[in-house]
N, CA, C, O and CB atoms as a CASP TS submission, in Angstrom:
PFRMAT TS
TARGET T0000
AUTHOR 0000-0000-0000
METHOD Language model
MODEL 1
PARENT N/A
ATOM      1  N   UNK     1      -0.730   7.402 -12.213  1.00  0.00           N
ATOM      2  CA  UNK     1      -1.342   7.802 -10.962  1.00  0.00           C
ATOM      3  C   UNK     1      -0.736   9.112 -10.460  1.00  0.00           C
ATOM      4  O   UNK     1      -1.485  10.069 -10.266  1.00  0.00           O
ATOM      5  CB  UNK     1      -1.180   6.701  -9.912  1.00  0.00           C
ATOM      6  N   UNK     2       0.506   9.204 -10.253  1.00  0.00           N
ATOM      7  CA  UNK     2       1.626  10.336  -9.792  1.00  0.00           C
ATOM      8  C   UNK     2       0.588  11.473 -10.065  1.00  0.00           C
ATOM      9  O   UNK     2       0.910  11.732 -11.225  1.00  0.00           O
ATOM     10  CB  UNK     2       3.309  10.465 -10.810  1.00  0.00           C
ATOM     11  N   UNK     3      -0.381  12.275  -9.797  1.00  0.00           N
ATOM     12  CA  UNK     3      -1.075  13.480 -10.034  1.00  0.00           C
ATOM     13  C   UNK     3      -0.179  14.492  -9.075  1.00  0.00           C
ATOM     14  O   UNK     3       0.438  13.988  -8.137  1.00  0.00           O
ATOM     15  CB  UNK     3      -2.767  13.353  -9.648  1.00  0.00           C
ATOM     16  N   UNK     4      -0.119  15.652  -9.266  1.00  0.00           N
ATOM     17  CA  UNK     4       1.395  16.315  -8.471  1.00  0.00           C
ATOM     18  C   UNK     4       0.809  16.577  -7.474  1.00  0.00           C
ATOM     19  O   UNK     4       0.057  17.532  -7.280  1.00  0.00           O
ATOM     20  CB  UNK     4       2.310  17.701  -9.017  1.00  0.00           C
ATOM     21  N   UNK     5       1.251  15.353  -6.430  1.00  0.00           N
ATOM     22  CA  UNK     5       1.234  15.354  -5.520  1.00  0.00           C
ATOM     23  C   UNK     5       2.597  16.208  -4.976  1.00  0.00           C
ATOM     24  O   UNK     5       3.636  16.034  -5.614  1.00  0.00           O
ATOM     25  CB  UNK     5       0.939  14.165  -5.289  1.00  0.00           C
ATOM     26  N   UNK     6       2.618  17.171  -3.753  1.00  0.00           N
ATOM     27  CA  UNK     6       3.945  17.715  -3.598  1.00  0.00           C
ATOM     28  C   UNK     6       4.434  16.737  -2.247  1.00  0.00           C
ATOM     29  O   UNK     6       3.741  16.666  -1.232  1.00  0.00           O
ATOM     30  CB  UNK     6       3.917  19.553  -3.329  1.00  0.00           C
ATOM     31  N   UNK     7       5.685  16.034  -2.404  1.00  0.00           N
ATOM     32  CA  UNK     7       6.354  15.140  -1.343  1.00  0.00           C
ATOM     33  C   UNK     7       5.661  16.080  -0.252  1.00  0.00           C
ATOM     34  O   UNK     7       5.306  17.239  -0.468  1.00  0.00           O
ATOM     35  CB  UNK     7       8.257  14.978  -1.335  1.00  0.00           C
ATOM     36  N   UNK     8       5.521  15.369   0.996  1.00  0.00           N
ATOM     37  CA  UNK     8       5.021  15.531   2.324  1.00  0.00           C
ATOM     38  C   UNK     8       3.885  16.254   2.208  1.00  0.00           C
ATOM     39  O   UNK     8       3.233  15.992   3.219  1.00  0.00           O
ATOM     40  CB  UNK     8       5.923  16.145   3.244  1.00  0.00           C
ATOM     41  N   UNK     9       3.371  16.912   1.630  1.00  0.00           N
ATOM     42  CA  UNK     9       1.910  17.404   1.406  1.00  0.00           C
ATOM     43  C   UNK     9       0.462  17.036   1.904  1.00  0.00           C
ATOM     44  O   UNK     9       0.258  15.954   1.353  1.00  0.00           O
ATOM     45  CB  UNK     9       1.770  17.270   0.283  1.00  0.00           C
ATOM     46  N   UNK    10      -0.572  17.325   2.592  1.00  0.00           N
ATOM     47  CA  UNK    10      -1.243  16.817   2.898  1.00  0.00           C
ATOM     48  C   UNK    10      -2.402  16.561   2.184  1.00  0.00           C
ATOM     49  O   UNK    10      -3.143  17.496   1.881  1.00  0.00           O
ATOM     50  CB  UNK    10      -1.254  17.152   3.701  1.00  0.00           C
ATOM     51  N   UNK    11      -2.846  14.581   1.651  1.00  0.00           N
ATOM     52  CA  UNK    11      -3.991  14.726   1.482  1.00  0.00           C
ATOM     53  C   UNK    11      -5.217  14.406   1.793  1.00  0.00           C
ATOM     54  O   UNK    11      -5.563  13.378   2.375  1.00  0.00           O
ATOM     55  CB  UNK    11      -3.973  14.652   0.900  1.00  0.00           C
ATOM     56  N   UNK    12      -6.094  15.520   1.308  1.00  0.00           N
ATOM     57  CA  UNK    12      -7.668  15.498   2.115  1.00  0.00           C
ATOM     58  C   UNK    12      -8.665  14.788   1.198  1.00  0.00           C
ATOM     59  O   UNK    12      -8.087  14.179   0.297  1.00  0.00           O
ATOM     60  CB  UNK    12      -8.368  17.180   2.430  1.00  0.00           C
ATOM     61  N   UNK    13      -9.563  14.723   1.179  1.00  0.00           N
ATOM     62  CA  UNK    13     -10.829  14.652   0.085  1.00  0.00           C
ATOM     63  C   UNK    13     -10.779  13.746  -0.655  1.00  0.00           C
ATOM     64  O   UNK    13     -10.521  12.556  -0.471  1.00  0.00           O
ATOM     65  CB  UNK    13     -11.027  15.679  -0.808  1.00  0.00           C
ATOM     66  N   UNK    14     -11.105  14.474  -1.774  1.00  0.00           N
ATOM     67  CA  UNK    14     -11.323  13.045  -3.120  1.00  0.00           C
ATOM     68  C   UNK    14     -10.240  12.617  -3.581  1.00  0.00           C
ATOM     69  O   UNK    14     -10.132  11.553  -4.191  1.00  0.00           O
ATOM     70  CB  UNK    14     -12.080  13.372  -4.592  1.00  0.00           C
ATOM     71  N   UNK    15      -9.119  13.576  -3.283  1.00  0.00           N
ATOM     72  CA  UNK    15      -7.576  13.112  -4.034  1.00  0.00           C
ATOM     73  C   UNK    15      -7.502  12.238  -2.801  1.00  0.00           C
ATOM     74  O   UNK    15      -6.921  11.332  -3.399  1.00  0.00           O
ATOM     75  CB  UNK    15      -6.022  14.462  -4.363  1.00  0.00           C
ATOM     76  N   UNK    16      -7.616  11.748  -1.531  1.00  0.00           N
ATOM     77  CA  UNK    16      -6.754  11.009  -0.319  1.00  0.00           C
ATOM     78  C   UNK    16      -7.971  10.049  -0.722  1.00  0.00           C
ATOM     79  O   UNK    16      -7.502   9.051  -0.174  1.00  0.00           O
ATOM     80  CB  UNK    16      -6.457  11.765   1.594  1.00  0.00           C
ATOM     81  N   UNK    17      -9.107   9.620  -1.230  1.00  0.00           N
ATOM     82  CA  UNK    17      -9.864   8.707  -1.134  1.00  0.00           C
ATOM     83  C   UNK    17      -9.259   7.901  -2.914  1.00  0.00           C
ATOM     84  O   UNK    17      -9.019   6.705  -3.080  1.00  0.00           O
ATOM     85  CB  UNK    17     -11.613   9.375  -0.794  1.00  0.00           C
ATOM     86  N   UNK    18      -9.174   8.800  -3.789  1.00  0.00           N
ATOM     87  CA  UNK    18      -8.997   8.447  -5.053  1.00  0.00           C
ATOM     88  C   UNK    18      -7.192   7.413  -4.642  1.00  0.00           C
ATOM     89  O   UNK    18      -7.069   6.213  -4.886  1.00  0.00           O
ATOM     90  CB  UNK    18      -9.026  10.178  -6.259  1.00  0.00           C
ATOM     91  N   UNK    19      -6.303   8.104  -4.151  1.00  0.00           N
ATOM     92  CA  UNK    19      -5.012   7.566  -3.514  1.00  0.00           C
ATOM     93  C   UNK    19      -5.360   5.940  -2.976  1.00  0.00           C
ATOM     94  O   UNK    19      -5.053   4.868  -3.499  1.00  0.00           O
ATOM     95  CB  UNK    19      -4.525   8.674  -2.109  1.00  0.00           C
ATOM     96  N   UNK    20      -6.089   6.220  -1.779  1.00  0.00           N
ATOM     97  CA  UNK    20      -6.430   4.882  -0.917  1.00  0.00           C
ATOM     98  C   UNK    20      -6.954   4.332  -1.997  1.00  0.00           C
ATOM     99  O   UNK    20      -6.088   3.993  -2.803  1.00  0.00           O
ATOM    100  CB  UNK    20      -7.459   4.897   0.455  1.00  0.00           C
ATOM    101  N   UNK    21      -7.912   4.139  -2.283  1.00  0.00           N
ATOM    102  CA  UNK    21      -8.384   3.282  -3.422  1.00  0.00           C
ATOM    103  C   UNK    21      -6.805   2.827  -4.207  1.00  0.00           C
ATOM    104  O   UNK    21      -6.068   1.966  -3.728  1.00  0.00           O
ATOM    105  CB  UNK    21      -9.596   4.306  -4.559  1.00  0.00           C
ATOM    106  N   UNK    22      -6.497   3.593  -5.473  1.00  0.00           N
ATOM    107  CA  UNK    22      -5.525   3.416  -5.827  1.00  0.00           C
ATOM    108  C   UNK    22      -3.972   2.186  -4.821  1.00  0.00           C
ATOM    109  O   UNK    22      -3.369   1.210  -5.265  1.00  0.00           O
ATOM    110  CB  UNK    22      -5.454   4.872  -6.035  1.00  0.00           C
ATOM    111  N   UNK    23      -3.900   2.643  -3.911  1.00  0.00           N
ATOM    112  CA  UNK    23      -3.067   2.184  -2.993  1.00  0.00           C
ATOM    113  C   UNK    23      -3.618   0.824  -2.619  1.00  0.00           C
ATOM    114  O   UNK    23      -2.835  -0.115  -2.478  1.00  0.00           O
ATOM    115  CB  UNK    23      -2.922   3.135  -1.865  1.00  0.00           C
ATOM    116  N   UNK    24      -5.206   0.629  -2.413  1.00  0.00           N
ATOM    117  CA  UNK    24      -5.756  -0.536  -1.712  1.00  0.00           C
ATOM    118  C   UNK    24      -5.474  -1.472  -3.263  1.00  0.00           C
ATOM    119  O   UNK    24      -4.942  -2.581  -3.301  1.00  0.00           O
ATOM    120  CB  UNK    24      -7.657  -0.311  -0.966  1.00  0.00           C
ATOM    121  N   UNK    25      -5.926  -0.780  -4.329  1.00  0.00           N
ATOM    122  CA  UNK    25      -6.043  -1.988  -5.629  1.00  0.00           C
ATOM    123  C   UNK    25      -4.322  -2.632  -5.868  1.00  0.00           C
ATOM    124  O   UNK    25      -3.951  -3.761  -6.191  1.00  0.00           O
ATOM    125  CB  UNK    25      -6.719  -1.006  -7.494  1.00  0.00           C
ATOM    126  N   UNK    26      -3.634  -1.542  -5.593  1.00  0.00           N
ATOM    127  CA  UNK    26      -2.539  -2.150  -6.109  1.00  0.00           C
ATOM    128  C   UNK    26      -1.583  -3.080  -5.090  1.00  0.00           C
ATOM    129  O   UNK    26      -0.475  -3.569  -5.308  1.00  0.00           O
ATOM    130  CB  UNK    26      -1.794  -1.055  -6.698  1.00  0.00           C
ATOM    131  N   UNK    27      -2.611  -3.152  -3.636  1.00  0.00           N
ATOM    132  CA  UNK    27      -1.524  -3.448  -2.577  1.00  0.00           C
ATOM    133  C   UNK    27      -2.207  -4.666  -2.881  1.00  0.00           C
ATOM    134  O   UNK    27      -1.305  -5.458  -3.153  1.00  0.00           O
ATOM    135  CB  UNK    27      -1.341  -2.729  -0.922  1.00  0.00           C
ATOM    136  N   UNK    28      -3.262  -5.227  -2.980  1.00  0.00           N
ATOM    137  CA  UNK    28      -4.440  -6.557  -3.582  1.00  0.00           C
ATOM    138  C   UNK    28      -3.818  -7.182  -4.711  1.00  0.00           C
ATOM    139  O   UNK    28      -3.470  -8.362  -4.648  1.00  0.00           O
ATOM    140  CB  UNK    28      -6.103  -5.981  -4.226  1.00  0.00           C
ATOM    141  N   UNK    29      -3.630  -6.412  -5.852  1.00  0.00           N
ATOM    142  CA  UNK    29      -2.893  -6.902  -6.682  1.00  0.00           C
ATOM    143  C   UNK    29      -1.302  -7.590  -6.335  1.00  0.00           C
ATOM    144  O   UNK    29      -0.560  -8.046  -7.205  1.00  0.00           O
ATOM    145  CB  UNK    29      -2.904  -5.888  -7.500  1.00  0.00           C
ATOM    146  N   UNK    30      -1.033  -7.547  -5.063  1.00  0.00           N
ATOM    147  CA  UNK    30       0.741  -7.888  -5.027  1.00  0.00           C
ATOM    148  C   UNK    30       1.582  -6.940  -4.604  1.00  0.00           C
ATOM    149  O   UNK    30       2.616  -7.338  -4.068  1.00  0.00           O
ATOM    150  CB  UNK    30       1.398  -8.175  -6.381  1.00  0.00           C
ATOM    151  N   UNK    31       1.369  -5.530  -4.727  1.00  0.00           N
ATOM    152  CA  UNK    31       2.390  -4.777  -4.472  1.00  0.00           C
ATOM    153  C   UNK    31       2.727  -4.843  -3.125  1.00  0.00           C
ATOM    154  O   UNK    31       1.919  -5.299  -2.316  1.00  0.00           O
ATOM    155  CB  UNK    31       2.187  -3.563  -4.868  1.00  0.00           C
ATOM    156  N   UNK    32       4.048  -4.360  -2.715  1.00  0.00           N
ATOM    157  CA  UNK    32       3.991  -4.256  -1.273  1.00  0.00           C
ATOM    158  C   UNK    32       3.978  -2.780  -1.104  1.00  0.00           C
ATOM    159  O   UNK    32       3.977  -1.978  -2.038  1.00  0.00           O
ATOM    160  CB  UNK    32       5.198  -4.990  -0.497  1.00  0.00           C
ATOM    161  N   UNK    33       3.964  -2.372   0.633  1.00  0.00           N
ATOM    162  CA  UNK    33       4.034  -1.140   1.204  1.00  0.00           C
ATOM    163  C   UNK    33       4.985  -0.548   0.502  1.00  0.00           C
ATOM    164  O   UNK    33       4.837   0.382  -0.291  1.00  0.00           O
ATOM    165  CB  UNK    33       4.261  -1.105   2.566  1.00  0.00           C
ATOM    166  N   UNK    34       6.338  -1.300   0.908  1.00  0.00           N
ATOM    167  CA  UNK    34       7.420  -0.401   0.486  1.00  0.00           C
ATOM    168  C   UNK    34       7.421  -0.249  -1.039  1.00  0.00           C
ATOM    169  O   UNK    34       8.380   0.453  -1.360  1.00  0.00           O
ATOM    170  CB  UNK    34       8.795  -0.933   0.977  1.00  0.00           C
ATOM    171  N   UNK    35       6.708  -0.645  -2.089  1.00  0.00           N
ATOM    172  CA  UNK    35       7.415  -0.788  -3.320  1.00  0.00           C
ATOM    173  C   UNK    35       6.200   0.450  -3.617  1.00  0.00           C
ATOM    174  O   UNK    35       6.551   1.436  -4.264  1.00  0.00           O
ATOM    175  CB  UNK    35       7.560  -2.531  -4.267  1.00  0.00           C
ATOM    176  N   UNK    36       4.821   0.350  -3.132  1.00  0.00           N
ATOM    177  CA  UNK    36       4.022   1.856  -2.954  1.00  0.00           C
ATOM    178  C   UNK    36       4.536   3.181  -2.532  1.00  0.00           C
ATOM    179  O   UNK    36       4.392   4.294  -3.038  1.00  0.00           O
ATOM    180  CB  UNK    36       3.057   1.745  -2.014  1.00  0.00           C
ATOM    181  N   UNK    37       5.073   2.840  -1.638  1.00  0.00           N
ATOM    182  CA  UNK    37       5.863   4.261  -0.908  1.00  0.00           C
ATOM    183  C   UNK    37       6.890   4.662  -1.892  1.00  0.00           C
ATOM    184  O   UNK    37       7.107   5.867  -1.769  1.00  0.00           O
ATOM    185  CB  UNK    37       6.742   3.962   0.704  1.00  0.00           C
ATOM    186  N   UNK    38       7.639   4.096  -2.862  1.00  0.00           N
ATOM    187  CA  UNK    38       8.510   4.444  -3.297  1.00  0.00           C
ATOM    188  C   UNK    38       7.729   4.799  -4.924  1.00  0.00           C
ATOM    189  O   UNK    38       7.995   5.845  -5.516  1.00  0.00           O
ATOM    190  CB  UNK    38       9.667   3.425  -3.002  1.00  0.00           C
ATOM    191  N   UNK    39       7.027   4.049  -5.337  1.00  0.00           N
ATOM    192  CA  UNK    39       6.018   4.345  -6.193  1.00  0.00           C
ATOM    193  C   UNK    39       5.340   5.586  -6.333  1.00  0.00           C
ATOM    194  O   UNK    39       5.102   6.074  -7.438  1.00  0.00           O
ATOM    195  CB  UNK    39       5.217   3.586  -5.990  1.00  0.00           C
ATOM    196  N   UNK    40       4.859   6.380  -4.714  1.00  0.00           N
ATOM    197  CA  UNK    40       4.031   7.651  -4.269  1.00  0.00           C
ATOM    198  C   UNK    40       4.782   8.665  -4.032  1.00  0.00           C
ATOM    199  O   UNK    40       4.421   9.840  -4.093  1.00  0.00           O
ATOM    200  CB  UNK    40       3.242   7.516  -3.098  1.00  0.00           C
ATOM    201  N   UNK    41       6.079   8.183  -3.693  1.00  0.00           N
ATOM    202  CA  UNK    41       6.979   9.434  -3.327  1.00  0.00           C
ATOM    203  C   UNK    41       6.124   9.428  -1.557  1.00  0.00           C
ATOM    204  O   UNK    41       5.820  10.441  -0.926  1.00  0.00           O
ATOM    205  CB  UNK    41       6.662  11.258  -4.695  1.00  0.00           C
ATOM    206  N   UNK    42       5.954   8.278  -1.204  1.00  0.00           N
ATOM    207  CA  UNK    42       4.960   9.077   0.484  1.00  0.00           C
ATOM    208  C   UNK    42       6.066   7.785   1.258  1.00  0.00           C
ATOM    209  O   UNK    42       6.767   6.963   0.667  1.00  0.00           O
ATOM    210  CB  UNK    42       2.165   8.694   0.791  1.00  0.00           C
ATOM    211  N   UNK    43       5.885   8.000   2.834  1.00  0.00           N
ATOM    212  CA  UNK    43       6.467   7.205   3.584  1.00  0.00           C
ATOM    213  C   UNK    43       5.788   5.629   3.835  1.00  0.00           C
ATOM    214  O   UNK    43       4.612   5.279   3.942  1.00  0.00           O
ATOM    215  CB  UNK    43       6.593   7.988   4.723  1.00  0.00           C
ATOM    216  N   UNK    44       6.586   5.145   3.861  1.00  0.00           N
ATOM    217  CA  UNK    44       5.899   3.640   4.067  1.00  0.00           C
ATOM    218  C   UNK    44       4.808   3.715   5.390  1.00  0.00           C
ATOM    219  O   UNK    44       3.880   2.935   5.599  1.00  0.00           O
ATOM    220  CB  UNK    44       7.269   2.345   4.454  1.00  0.00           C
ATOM    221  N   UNK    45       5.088   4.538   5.966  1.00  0.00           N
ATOM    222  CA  UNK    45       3.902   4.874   7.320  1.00  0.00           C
ATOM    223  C   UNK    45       2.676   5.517   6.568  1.00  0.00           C
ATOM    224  O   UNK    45       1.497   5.165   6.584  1.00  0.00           O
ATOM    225  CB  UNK    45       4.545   6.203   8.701  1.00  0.00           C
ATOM    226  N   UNK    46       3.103   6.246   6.106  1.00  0.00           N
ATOM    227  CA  UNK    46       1.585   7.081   5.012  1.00  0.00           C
ATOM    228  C   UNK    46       0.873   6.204   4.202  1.00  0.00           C
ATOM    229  O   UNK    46      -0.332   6.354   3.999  1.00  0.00           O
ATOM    230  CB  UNK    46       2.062   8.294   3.707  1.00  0.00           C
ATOM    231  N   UNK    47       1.702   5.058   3.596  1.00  0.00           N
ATOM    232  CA  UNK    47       1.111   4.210   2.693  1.00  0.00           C
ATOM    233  C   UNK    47       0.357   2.902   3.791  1.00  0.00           C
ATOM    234  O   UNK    47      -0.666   2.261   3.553  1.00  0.00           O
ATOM    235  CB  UNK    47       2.413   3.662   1.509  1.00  0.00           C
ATOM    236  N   UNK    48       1.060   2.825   4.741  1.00  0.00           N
ATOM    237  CA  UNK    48       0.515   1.646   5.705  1.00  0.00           C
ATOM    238  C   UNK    48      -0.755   2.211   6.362  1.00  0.00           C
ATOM    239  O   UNK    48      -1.798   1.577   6.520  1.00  0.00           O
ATOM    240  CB  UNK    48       1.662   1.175   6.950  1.00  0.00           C
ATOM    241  N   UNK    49      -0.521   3.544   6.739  1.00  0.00           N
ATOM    242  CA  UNK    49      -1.855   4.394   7.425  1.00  0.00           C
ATOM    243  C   UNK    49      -2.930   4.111   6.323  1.00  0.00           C
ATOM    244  O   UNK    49      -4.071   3.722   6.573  1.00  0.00           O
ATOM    245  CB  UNK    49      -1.599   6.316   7.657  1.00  0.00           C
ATOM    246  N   UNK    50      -2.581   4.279   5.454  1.00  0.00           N
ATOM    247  CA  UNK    50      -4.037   4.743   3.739  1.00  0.00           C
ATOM    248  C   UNK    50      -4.520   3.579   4.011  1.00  0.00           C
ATOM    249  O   UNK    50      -5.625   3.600   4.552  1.00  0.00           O
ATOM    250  CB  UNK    50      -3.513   4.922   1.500  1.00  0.00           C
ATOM    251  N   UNK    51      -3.811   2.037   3.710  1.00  0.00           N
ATOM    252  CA  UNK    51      -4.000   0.794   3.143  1.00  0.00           C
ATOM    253  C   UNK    51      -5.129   0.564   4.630  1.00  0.00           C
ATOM    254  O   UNK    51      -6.255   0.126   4.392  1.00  0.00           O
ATOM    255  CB  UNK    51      -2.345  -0.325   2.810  1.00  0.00           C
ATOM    256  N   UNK    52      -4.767   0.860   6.005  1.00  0.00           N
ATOM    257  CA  UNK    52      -5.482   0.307   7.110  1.00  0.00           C
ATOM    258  C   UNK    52      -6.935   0.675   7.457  1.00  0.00           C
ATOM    259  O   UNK    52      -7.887  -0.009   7.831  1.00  0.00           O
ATOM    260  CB  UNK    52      -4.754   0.584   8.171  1.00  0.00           C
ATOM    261  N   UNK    53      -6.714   2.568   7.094  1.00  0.00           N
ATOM    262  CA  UNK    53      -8.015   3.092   6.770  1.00  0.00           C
ATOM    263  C   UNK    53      -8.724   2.545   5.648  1.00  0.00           C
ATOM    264  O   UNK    53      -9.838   2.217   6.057  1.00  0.00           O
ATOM    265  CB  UNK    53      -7.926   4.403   6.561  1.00  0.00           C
ATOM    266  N   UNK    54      -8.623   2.336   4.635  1.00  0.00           N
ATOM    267  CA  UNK    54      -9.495   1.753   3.569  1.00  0.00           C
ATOM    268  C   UNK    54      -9.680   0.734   3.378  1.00  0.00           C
ATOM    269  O   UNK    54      -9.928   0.196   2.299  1.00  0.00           O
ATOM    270  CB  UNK    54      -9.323   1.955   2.612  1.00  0.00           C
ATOM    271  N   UNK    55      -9.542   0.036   4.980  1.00  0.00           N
ATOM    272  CA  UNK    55      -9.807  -1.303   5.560  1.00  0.00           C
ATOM    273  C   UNK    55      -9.522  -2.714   4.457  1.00  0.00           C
ATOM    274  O   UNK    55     -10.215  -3.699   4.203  1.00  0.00           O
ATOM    275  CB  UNK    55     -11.449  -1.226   6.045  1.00  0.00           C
ATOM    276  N   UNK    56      -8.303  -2.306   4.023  1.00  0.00           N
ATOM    277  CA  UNK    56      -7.309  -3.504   3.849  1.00  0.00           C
ATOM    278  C   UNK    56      -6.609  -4.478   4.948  1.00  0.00           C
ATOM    279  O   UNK    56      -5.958  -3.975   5.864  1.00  0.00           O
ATOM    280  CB  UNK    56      -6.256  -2.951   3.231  1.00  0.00           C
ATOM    281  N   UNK    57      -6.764  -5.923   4.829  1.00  0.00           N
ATOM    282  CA  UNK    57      -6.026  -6.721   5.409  1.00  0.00           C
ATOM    283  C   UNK    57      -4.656  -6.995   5.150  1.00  0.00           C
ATOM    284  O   UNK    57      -4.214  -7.591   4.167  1.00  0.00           O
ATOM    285  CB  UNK    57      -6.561  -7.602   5.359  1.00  0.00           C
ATOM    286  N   UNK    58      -3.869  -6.409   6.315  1.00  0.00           N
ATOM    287  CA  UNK    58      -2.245  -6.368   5.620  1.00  0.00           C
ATOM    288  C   UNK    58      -1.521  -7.574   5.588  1.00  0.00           C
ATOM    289  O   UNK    58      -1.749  -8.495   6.372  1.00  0.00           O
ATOM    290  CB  UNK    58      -1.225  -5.429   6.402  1.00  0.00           C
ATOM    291  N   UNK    59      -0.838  -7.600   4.898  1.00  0.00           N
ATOM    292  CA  UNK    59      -0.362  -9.403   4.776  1.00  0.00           C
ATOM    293  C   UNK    59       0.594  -9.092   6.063  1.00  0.00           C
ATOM    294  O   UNK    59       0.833  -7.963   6.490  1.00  0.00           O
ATOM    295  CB  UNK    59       0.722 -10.170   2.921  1.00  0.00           C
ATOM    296  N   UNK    60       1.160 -10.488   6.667  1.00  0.00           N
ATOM    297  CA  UNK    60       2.210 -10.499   7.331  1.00  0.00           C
ATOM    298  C   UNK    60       3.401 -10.246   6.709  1.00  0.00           C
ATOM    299  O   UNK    60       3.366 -10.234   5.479  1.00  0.00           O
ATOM    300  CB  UNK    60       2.256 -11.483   7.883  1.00  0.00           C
ATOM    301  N   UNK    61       4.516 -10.028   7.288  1.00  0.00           N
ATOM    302  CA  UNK    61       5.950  -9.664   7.076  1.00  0.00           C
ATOM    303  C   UNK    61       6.133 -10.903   5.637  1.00  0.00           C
ATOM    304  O   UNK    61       5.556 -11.991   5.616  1.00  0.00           O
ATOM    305  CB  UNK    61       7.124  -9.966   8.809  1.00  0.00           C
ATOM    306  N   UNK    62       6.763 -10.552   4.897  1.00  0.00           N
ATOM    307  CA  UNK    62       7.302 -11.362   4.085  1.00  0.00           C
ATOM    308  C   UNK    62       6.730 -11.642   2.698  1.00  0.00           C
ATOM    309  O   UNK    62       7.119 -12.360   1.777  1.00  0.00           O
ATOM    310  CB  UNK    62       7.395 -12.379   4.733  1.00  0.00           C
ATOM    311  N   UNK    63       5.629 -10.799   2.858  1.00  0.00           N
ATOM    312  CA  UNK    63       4.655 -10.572   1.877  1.00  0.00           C
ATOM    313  C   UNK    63       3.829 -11.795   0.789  1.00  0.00           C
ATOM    314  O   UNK    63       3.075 -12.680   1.193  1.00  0.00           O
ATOM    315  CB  UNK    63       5.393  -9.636   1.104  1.00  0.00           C
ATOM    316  N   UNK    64       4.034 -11.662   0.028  1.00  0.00           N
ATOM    317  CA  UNK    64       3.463 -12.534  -1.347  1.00  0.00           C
ATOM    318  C   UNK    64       4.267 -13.376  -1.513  1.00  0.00           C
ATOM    319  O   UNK    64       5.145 -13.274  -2.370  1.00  0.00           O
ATOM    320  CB  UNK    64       3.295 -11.874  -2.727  1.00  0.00           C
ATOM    321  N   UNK    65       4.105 -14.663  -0.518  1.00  0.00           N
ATOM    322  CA  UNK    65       5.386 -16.079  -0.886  1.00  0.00           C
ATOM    323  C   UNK    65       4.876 -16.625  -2.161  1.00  0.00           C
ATOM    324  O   UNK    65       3.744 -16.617  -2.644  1.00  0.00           O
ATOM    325  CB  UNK    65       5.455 -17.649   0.423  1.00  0.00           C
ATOM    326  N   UNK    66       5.851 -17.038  -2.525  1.00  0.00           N
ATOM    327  CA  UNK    66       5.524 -17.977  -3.842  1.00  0.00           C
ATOM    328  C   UNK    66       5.805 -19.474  -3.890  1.00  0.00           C
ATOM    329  O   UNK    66       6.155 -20.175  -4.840  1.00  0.00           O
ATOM    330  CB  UNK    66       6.307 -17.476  -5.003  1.00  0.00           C
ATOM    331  N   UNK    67       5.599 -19.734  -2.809  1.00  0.00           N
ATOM    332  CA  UNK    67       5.178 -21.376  -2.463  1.00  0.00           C
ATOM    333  C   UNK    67       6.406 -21.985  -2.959  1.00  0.00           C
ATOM    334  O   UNK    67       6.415 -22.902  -3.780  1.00  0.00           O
ATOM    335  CB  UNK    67       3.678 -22.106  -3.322  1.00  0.00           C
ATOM    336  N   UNK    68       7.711 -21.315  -2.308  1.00  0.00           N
ATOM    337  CA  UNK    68       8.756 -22.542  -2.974  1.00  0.00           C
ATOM    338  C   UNK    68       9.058 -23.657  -1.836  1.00  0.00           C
ATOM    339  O   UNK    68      10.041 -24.365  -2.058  1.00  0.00           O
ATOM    340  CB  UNK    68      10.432 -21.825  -3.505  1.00  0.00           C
ATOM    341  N   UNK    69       8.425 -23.866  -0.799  1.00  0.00           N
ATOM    342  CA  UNK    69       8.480 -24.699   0.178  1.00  0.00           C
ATOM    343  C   UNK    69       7.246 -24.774   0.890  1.00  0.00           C
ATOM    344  O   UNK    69       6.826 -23.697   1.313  1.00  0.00           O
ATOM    345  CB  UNK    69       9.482 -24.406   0.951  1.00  0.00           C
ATOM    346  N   UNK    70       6.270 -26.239   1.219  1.00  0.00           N
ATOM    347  CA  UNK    70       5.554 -25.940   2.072  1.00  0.00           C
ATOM    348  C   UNK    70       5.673 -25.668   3.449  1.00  0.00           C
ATOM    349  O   UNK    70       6.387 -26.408   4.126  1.00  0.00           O
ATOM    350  CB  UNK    70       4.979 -26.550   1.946  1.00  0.00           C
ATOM    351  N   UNK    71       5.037 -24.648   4.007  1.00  0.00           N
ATOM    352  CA  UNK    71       4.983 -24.471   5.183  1.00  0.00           C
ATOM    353  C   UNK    71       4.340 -24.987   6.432  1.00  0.00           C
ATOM    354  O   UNK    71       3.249 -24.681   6.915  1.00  0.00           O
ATOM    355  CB  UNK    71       4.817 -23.690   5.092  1.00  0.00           C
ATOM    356  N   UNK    72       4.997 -25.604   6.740  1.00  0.00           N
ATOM    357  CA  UNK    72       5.012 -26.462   8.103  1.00  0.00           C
ATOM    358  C   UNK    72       2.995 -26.040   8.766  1.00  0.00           C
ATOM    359  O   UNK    72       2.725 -24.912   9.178  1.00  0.00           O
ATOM    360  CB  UNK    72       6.776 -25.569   9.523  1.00  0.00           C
ATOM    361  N   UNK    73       2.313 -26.754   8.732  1.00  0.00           N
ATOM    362  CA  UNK    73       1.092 -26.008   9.069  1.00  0.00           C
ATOM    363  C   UNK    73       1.228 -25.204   9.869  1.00  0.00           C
ATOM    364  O   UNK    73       2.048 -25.151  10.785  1.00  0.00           O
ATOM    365  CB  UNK    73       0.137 -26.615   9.460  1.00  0.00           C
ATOM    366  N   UNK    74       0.087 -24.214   9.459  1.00  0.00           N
ATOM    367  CA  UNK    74       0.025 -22.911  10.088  1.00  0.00           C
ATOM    368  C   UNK    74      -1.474 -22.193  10.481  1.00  0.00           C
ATOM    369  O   UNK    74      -1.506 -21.085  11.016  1.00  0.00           O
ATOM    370  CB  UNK    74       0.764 -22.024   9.120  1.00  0.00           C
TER
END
């Protein structure tokens, strides 16, 4: 994915839509914010901004549990 993007750089167009996409599939797949941001070289705010615009539902804090306890209903 890494296309040279330059750290803090701004993007517009088809590269910031091709990104979000990119960013939305892999945040769906499991990834988290932070492990994207560090992935993009971008701030976890840049990656949280992309994921909200390209109208992703953000998980709550704590991300992708893996069911080692049930949780008390919720």
């Amino acid at each position: 994915m890494a296309e040279t993007l330059k750290k803090g750089s701004r993007v517009t167009g088809a590269a910031r839509d091709k990104l979000a996409a990119d960013l939305k599939k892999k945040y769906d797949s499991g990834a988290s914010i932070r492990a994207l941001a560090e992935e993009t070289g971008r701030s976890y705010g840049f990656v949280h901004r992309m994921l909200s615009e390209s109208g992703v539902t953000l998980r709550g804090r704590g991300g992708a549990t893996r069911g080692k306890k049930a949780s008390a209903a919720g």
